[in-house]
N, C-alpha and C positions, 0 to 999 in steps of 0.2 A: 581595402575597399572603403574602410567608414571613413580614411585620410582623406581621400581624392572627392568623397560625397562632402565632407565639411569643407573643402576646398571650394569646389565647384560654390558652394550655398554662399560663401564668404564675397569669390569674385561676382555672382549673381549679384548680393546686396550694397557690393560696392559699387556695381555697375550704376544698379538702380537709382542709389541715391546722388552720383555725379551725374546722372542723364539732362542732358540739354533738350528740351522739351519739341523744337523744333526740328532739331537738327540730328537727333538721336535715334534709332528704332532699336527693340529687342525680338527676337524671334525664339522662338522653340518649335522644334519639328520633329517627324516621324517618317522615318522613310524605313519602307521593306526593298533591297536587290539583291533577294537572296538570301539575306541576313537582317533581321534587326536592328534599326542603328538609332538612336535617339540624338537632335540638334539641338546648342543651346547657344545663345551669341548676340553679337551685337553689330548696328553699323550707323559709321555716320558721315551724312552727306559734309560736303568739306565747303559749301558757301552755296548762296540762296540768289545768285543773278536770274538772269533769265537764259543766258548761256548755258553749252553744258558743262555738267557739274560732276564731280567724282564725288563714289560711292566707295567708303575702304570699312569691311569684315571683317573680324574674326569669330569664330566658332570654335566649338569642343563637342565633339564628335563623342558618344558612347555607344560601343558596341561589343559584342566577344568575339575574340578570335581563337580559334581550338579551344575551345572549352575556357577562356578566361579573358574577365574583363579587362579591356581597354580602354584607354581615352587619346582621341585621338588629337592634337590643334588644324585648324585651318582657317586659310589666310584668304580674301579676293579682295580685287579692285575690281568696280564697273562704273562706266559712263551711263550719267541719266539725261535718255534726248527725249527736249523739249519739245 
């Protein structure tokens, strides 16, 4: 457990400090369905037209499953209409 927490803390601070101010977001979330699960991740829009534009994710999902922690990854693409 304390691997995967200096893990996560490492890719968090690398994130942070390559973030492209524009084009970058970071999120952290909390979702209860059922279970607990805590969100950590990043996305970035992939160009600034006026067209639409894709939006590409990824996340690390933490939550437990039977009684033991997991980390989960997760990936999206979304279109952002103007």
């Amino acid at each position: 457990m304390k691997f995967y927490s200096f893990l996560v803390l490492c890719l968090f601070a690398i994130t942070t400090h390559a973030q492209i101010p524009d084009k970058t977001g970071l999120n952290i979330a909390y979702q209860y369905t059922g279970r607990n699960i805590i969100q950590d991740g990043s996305e970035f829009k992939t160009n600034t037209a006026r067209e639409q534009s894709l939006i590409a994710g990824t996340s690390m999902l933490y939550t437990s499953i039977n009684h033991k922690d997991k980390f989960l990854p997760e990936a999206n693409i979304l279109t952002d209409p103007k």
